[in-house]
C-alpha positions in Angstrom: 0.0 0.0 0.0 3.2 2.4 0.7 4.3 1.7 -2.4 0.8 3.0 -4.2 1.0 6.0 -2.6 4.4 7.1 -3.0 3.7 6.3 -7.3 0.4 8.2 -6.7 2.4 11.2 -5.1 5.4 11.3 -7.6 2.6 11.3 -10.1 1.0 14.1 -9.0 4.0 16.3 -8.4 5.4 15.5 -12.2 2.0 16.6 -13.4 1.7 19.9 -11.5 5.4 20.9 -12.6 4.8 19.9 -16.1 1.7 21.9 -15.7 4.0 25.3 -14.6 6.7 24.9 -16.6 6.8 27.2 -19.3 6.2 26.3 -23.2 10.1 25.9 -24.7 9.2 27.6 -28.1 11.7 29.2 -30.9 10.7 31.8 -33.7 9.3 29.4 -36.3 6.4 29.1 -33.7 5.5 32.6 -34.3 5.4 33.3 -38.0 1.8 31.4 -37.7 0.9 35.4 -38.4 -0.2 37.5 -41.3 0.5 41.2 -41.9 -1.9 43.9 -43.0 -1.0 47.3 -44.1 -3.0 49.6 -42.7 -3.6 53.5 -42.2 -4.1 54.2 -38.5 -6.3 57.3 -38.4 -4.9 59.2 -35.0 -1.4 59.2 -36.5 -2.5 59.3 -40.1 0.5 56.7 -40.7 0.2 53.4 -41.8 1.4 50.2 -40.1 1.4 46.5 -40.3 -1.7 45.0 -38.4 -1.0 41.3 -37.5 -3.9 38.6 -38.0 -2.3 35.6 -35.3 -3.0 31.7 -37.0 -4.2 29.2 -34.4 -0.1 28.2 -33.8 0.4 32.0 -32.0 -3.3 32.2 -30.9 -2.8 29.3 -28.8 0.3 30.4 -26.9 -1.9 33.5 -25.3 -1.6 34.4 -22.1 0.4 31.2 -21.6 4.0 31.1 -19.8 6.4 30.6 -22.5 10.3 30.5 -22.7 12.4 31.5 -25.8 16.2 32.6 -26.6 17.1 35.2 -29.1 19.1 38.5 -29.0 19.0 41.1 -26.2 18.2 44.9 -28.0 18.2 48.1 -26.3 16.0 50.1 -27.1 16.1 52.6 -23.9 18.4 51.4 -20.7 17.5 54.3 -18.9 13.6 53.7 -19.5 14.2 49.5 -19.2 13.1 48.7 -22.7 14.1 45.7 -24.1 13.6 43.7 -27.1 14.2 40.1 -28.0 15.3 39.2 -31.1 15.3 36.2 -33.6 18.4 38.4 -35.4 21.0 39.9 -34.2 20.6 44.0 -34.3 22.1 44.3 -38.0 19.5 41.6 -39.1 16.3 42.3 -37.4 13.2 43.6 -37.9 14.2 47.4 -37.5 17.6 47.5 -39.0 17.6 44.4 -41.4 15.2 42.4 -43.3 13.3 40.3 -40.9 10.0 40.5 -40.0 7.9 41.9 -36.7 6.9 38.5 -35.8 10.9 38.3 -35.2 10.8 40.7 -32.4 9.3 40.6 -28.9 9.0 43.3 -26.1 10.1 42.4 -22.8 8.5 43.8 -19.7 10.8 42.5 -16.8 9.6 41.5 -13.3 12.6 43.4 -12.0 12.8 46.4 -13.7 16.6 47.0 -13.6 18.1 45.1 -16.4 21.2 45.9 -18.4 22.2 44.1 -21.6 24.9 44.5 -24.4 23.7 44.9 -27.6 23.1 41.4 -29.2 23.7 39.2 -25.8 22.0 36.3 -26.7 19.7 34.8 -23.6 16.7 32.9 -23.1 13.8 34.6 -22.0 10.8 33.7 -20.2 7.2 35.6 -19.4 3.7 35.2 -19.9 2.8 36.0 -23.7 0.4 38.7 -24.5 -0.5 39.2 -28.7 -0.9 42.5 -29.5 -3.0 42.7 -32.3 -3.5 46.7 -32.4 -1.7 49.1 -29.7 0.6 50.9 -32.0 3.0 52.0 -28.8 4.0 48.1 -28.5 5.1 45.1 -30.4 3.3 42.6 -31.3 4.5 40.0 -29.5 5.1 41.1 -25.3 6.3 39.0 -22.8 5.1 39.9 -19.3 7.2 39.9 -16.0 9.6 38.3 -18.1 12.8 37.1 -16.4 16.1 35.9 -17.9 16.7 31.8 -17.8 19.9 31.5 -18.6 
């Protein structure tokens, strides 16, 4: 009877930390997404509108863990980017697209990075389908892994 219990209890803890541990994903994952050019009327400027597939729909809200390369957009302001490209190759300097890029807003807000440090990443991730003063793709109280 010891025995059954033990199984029953080593059981039950593997599920609950499979069921916290965050998705392992990389950047093909996110491409599931289609761009619209569009002409956003406050700004009278046009931008690309994403349209998520059911691949990036899915991953909503859910914890999630990647590894790309560390931008800076403002250290003294704590914005970051992740990148499936280094800085000369992504999507504002090179020819990738913005489902290569990813906002990070860290739990602890004093981070520094070099330019192109390449770390994995994780945070819960929220689609962005329409705020023009974000990226598509943000990961909340993200943290750095490793």
């Amino acid at each position: 009877m010891k025995t059954c219990a033990t199984i029953f209890l080593l059981t039950a803890a593997l599920t609950i930390s499979a069921a916290t541990s965050p998705l392992l994903i990389n950047w093909k994952k996110l491409s599931d997404v289609e761009f619209t050019r569009k002409l956003n009327k406050e700004v009278n400027m046009y931008f690309l509108y994403p349209t998520f597939g059911p691949t990036v729909k899915a991953l909503q809200g859910k914890e999630i863990q990647i590894k790309g390369y560390i931008i800076p957009v403002d250290e003294n302001e704590n914005i970051y980017v992740v990148s499936a490209q280094p800085m000369a190759m992504c999507f504002f300097c090179g020819g990738s697209g913005p489902e290569s890029i990813m906002e990070l807003q860290f739990k602890n807000k004093r981070q520094r990075f070099k330019t192109d440090e390449v770390r994995t990443v994780r945070g819960v991730l929220q689609l962005n389908p329409n705020d023009i003063e974000h990226l598509n793709y943000i990961l909340k109280n993200a943290e750095v892994v490793e």
